[in-house]
Structure formats: structure tokens, C-alpha cells
C-alpha positions in Angstrom: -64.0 -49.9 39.2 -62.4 -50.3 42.9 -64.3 -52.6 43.7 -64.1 -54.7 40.6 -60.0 -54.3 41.1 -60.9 -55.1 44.4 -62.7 -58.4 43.3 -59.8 -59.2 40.5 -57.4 -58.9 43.6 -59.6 -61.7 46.1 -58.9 -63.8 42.8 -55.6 -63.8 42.7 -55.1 -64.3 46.4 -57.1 -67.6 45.7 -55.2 -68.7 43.1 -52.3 -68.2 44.8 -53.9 -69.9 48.1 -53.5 -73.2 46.0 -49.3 -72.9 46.2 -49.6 -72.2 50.3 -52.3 -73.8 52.9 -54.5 -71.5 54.5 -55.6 -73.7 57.7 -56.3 -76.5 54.7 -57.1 -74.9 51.3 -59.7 -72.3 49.8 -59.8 -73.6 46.4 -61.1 -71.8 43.2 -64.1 -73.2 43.2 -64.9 -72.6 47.1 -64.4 -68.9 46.5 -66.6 -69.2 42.8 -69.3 -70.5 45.3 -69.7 -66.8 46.7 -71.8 -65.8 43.9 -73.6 -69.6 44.2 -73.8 -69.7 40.1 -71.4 -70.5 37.0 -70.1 -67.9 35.4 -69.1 -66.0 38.9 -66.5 -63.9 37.5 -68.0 -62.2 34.6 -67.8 -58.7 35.2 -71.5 -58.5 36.7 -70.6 -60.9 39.5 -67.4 -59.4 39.8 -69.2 -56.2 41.5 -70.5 -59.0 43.9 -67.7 -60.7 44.8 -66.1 -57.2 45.0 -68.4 -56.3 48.3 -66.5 -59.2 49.9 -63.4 -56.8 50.3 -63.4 -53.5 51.8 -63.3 -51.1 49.0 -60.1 -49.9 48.3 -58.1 -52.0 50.7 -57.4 -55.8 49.0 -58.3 -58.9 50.8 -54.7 -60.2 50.2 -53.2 -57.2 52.4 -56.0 -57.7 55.3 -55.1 -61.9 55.3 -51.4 -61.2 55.8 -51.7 -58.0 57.9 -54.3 -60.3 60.3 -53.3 -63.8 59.4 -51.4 -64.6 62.4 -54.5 -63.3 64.2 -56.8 -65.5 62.4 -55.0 -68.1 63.9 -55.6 -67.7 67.1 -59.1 -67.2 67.1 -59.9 -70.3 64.7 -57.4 -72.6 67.0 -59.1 -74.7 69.6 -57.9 -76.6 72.5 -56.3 -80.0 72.0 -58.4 -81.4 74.9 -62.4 -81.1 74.2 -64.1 -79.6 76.9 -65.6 -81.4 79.0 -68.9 -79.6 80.4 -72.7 -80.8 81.5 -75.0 -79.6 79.5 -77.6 -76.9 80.8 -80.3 -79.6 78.6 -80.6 -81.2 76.0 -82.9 -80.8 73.0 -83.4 -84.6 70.9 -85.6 -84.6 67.8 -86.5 -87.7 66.8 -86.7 -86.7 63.3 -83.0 -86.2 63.0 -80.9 -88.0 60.5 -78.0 -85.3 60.8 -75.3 -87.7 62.7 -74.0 -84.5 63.9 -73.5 -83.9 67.5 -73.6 -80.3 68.1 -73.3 -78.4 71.4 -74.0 -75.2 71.6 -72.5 -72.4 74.1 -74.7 -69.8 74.6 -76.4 -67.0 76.5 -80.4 -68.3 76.2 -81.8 -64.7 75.6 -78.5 -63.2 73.2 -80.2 -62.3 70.1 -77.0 -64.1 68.2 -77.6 -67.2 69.9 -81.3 -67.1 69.3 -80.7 -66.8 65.9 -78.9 -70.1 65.6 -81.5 -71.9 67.8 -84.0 -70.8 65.5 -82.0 -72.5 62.6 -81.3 -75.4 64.8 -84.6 -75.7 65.5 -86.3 -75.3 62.2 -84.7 -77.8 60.5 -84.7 -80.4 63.3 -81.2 -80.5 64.4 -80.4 -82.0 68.3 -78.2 -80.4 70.2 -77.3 -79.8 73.8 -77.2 -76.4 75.5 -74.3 -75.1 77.7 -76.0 -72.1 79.3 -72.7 -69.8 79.8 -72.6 -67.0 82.9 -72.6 -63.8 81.3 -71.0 -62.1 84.0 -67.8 -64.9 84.4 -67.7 -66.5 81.3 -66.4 -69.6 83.3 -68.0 -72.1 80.8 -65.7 -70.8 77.2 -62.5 -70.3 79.5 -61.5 -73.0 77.0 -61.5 -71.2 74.3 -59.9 -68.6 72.3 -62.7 -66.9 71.1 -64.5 -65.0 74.1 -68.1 -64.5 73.0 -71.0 -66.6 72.2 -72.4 -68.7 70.5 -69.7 -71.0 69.8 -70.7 -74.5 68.7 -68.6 -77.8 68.9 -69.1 -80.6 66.8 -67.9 -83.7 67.9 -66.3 -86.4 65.2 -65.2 -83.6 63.1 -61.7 -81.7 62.9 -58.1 -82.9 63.4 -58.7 -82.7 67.3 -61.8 -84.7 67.1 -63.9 -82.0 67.6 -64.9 -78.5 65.3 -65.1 -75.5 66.6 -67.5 -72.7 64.9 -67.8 -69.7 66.0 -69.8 -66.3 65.0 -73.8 -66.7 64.6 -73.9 -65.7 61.0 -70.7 -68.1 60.0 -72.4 -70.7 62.0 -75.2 -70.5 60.1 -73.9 -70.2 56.8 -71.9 -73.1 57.6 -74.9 -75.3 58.5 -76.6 -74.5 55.2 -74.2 -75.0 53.4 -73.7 -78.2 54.7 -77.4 -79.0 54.4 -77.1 -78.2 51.1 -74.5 -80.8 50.5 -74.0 -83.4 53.5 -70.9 -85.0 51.4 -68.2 -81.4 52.0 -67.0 -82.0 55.4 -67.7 -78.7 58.0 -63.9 -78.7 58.6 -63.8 -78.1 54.6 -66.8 -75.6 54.6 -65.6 -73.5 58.1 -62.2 -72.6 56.0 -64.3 -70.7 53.3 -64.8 -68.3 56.4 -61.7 -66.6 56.7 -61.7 -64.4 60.6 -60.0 -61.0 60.7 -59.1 -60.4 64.1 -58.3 -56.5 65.1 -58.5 -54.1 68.1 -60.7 -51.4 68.4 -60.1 -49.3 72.1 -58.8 -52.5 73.5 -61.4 -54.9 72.7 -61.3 -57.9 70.0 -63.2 -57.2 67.0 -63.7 -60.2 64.5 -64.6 -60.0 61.0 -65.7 -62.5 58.6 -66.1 -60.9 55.2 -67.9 -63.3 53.7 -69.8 -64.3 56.4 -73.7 -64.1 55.0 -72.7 -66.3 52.0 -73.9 -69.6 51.2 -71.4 -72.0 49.7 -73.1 -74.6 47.2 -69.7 -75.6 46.0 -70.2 -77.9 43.1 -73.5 -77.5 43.4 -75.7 -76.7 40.1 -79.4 -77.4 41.0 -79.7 -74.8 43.1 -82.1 -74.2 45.4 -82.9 -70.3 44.4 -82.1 -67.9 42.2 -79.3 -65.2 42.6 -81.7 -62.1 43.4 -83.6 -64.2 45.7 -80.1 -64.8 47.8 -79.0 -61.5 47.7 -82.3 -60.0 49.4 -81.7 -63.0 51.9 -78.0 -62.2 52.4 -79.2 -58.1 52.5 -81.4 -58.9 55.3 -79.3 -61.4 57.0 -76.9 -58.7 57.2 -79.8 -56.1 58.0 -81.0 -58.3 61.0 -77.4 -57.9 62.7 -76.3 -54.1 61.7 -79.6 -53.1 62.2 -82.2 -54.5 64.0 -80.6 -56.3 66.8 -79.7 -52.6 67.7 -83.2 -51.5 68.5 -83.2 -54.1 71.2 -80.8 -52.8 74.3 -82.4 -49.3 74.4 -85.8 -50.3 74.4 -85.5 -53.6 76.8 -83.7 -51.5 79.3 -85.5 -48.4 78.8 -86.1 -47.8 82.8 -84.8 -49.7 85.3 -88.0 -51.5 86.4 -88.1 -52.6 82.5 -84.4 -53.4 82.6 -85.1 -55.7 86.0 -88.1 -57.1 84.3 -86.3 -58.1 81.4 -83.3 -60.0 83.6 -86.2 -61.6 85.9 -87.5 -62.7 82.2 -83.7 -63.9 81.3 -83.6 -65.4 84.3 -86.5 -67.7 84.2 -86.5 -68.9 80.5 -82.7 -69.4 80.6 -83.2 -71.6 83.7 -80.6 -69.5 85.7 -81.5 -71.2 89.0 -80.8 -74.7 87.5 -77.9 -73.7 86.1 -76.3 -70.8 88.3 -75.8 -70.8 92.2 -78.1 -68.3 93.7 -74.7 -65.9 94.5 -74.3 -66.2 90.3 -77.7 -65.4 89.6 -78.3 -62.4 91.8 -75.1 -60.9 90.8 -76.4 -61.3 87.2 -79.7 -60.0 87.1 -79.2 -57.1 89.4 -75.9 -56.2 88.3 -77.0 -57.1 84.6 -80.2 -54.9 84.7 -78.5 -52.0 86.3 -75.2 -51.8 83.6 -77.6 -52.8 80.9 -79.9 -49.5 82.2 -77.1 -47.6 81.1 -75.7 -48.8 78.3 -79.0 -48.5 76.4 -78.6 -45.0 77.2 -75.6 -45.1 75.5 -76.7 -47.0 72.5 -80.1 -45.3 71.9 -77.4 -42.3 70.7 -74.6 -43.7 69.0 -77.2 -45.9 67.1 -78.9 -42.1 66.8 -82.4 -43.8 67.8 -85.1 -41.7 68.5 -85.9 -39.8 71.6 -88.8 -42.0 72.1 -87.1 -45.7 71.3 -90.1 -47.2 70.9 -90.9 -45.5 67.5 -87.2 -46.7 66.2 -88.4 -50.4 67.0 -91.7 -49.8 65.8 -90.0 -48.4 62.5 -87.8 -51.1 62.2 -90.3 -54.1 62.4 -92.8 -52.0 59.9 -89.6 -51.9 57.4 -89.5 -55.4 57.5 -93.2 -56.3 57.4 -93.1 -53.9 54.2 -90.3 -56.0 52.3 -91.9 -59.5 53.1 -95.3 -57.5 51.8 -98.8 -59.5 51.5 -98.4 -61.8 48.8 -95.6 -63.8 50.8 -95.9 -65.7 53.8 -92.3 -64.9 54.9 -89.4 -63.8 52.7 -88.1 -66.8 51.4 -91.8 -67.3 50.1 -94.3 -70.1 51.5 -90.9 -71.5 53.2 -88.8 -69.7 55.7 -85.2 -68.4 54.4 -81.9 -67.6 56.6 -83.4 -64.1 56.3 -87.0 -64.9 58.0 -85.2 -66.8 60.5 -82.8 -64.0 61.5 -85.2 -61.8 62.0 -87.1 -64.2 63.9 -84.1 -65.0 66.1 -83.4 -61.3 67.3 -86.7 -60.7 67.9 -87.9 -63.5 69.9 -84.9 -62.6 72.3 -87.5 -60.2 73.8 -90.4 -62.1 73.4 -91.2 -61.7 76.9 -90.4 -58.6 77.3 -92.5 -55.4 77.4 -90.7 -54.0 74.4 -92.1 -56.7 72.1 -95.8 -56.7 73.4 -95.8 -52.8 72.6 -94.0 -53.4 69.1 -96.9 -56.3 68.4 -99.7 -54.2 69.6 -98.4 -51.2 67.4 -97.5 -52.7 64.8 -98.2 -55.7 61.7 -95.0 -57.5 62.8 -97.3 -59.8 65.2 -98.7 -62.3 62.2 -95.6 -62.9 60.5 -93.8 -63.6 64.4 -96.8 -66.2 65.1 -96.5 -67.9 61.7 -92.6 -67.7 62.0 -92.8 -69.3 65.6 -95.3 -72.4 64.2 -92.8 -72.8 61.6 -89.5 -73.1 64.3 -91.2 -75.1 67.0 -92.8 -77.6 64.5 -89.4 -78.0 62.9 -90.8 -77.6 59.8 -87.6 -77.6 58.1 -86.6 -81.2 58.7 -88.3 -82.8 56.3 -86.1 -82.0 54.0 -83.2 -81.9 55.8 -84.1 -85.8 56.1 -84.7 -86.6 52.7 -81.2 -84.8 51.6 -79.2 -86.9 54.5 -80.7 -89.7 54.3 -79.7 -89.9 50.2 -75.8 -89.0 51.3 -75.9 -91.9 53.7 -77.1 -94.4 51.3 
């Protein structure tokens, strides 16, 4: 029952929204779109909608408690940045019009998961490798971690700023779903909680793995079939992308393996003066040595962190089974592509060689990878904007 109150609460929050601007509005029916189905508040739903806010404390008390916060971290410089990009990546199959740029670290399983995305459904972007030691290329902004993705001709400034992998992919499919909302529009359903935890920025957006179809009706899938997406969306981040410090970094040769591995596929000696690049991989590898010491025991992995990987890519090999290609079926979902995303972070590194040879997760990774570099998602993508357009 809290968490229905809870739910009745977010709804009159809403309703009240529509008397005072939130950064724009969050209308009824862009909160309705949580559930992605009429009838959203019916008291099934409303157990739902009720995970959005933290049981027992009401949404409206966390967005005026943090609202000033949220603020901050969703306001963007006047000027937009102007920085080379590391490359560029042009598919000729793109009918998007967007111009996206992408600030990220090339082997952060976060930003990997929104390259996947990008990828799969054909997008162009450019890259803005960013030093992971200075941060010098997002001194610009507000927000201080990565990815962060601009896109130009969008905003009041000219320019959109999205922030947080999962929010930035939510807001892209949501936008794929429906070309006509405008991202401005789609990026307020994503309301940030800023906090402070031992003196470091925290940011929470509750709603974060939800897809907004808006007005929507011929959906795409059914309700069960986006919560399992949005459970392991959520799985890939709070669980998964866990496994990965403690075993890349497991001894130091590993840990200076993995940063000569960083290194090369990130293009750090393109992009980095040799100073930069030293500093990174040998500093990098030697903190990152022992903070996966840390991690293997406040994430309580196993003495030997090999078997806590291994564990976690048999769990998920178990829930996308036999009889389906990937999760979403015969077609990758945000799930598939999460998982794909974390995980080919470490393609190169010893970690995942062991994890393939020892376990089933190797078939599903090579199908998944055919899938992303063969932008097999664009078709459709095409189809949808090209209709908008015309």
C-alpha cells in the first residue's frame, strides 16, 4: 500500500506540475507514458508507477528538497563548446537529421552502452575522446562524468545537452519511437536528483529505464516484455558492470594490460600528448589495481572474481534461454544492448577471453556484435523518419 500511496502522490505532483513549469512541463500524459499503456493508473499499474518513488518517501518532497539541484546539473553553458572531435563515425544510411556528439571515455562500460545503441540503429556521431585523468574536454559543463551527448539545433541555446547513459538511451528510443516529440520535450520526462554522498555528486533519475511512447497506441511490445527489458536494463548497471573492475585489474600486469588495451583502441596517442598518455595508463592501471580490491568486497564478489563474472554472464545466458536469439527475441532490445555494451568494454581484455572460454555467453556476444556493427537497427529507424519528414 506505500507504494501505491506513493504512486497516488507522483500523480498529484504532476497534476500540480501543470499550474508551475518544471524546466518546460511534465504533462499528464508524459508521466501516463511510464507504464507505456492506457489505463496506467488502474490500481495494477499503480504498483508500477509506485517503483518510480522511493518507497515511503514521495517524489514531491525529493523534487523540492533537490530541485534547485536539478537545476544545475540539467543547465548547460550559453556558449556550445567548441572541440575537435577525436573521429567521426558517418553512416550513410542515416535519415536521423540529428547531429549528435558524444563525450566519452572509449572503453567506460556506460559510454559503450550508448555506442552500441548508436551504432545499432545507424546513428552518426562524432566522438570527443575525454582524458580520464583531467577531464579538460567537459570543463564546460556542469555535469562532471561521461557520456554526455550534445545535440546541435535542439534546446533554447541551440544546442541539448543529455546526460546519464541510461537517460540518454531512453531518450533516443523514445524519440525513435516518435520523431515528431522534440528531445528538449522528451529529456524533461527525466527529472535529475542531485545529492552528496561523502563529498561526491550523486545523480539520480528515477525514471531513468523507462520508455516514453507518449501518445503512442501501436506499440511496439507488450507491457511484460518492457518490464523484463527495463529489469535488465537496470540489471546491466547495478549489477554486472560491477563484475568488471575487479576482474580487469585483478594483478597489476592485468591491470597494465588492460590500460595498454584502453590505450590503443581509444586512440590515446592520436588524441593525448605522450605526457597525458603515460600518466594515464600507468597511473590508471596502478589506482585501478586497487580499487578492484576495494570493489571485489563491498560488491561481496567472490574470493576468486572470476567465478562472480562467470556467474553473472551464465545468469544472463539463462534468462535469454535457447529458443531466443537475444532478449528482445529475433531483434535486439535496450536490454541485449546493455548487456552488450558493458561487456564489450573488456573485449580485449583477459577477463572476457576467460569468461567466453568458460562460459555460453560467447554465441550470444558474437551474434550481438553482427547485429551492432551491421547497424541492423537502421532500417527501421529509416522507414519511421523518413514518414515524419514527409
Amino acid at each position: 500500500m506505500r507504494i501505491v500511496a506513493a504512486a497516488r502522490t507522483l500523480e498529484s505532483f504532476v497534476l500540480n506540475q501543470q499550474a508551475r513549469s518544471l524546466r518546460g512541463s511534465l504533462s499528464v500524459k508524459t508521466v501516463r507514458s511510464f507504464s507505456n499503456a492506457k489505463g496506467f493508473w488502474s490500481r495494477k499499474r499503480l504498483a508500477v508507477a509506485g517503483s518510480v518513488a522511493v518507497a515511503g518517501v514521495t517524489l514531491t518532497s525529493l523534487v523540492q528538497r533537490w530541485l534547485p539541484h536539478w537545476q544545475s546539473v540539467q543547465a548547460v553553458s550559453s556558449v556550445r563548446p567548441e572541440i575537435e572531435p577525436s573521429r567521426r563515425v558517418n553512416i550513410e544510411t542515416d535519415n536521423s537529421g540529428l547531429k549528435l556528439t558524444l563525450f566519452q571515455f572509449q572503453t567506460c562500460p556506460f559510454c559503450c552502452k550508448v555506442r552500441a545503441v548508436l551504432d545499432y540503429y545507424g546513428f552518426s556521431y562524432d566522438v570527443v575522446e575525454v582524458n580520464s585523468v583531467t577531464k579538460k574536454q567537459i570543463k564546460w559543463s556542469n555535469y562532471k562524468k561521461v557520456p554526455i551527448i550534445l545535440v546541435d539545433g535542439a534546446g533554447e541555446e541551440g544546442f541539448l545537452q543529455l546526460n546519464d547513459s541510461s537517460v540518454i538511451v531512453s531518450v533516443l528510443e523514445s524519440w525513435r519511437q516518435d520523431p515528431q516529440q522534440s528531445l528538449e520535450k522528451l529529456q524533461e520526462c527525466y527529472v535529475c536528483i542531485e545529492s552528496e554522498e561523502r563529498g561526491k555528486k550523486v545523480y539520480e533519475f528515477p525514471n531513468k529505464y523507462f520508455i516514453m511512447f507518449m501518445d503512442k497506441t501501436n506499440l511496439p511490445s507488450t507491457p511484460e516484455q518492457r518490464q523484463e527489458e527495463r529489469k535488465w536494463r537496470k540489471w546491466a548497471d547495478d549489477h554486472l558492470v560491477h563484475m568488471l573492475s575487479p576482474n580487469v585489474y585483478r594483478t597489476p600486469s592485468e591491470a597494465l594490460q588492460a590500460f595498454h588495451y584502453f590505450s590503443e583502441v581509444g586512440q590515446w596517442d592520436q588524441n593525448f600528448s605522450t605526457p597525458e598518455r603515460l600518466m594515464v595508463i600507468y597511473t590508471g592501471a596502478a589506482v585501478m589495481y586497487i580499487l578492484g580490491k576495494i570493489l571485489r568486497k563491498k560488491y561481496n564478489l567472490k574470493e576468486d572474481v572470476r567465478e562472480s563474472l562467470y556467474d553473472a554472464c551464465k545468469e544472463w545466458t539463462k534468462v535469454v534461454g535457447r529458443k531466443r536469439k537475444f532478449l528482445g527475441g529475433d531483434q535486439p532490445n535496450l536490454a541485449d544492448l546493455a548487456v552488450y555494451g558493458v561487456l564489450n568494454s573488456i573485449e580485449g581484455c583477459q577477463a572476457f577471453q576467460e569468461a567466453q572460454a568458460n562460459t555460453n555467453i560467447g554465441s550470444w556476444y558474437k551474434n550481438m556484435q553482427r547485429a551492432v556493427l551491421a547497424h541492423e537497427g537502421a532500417h527501421p529507424l529509416n522507414k519511421v523518419t523518413a514518414a515524419a519528414k514527409n
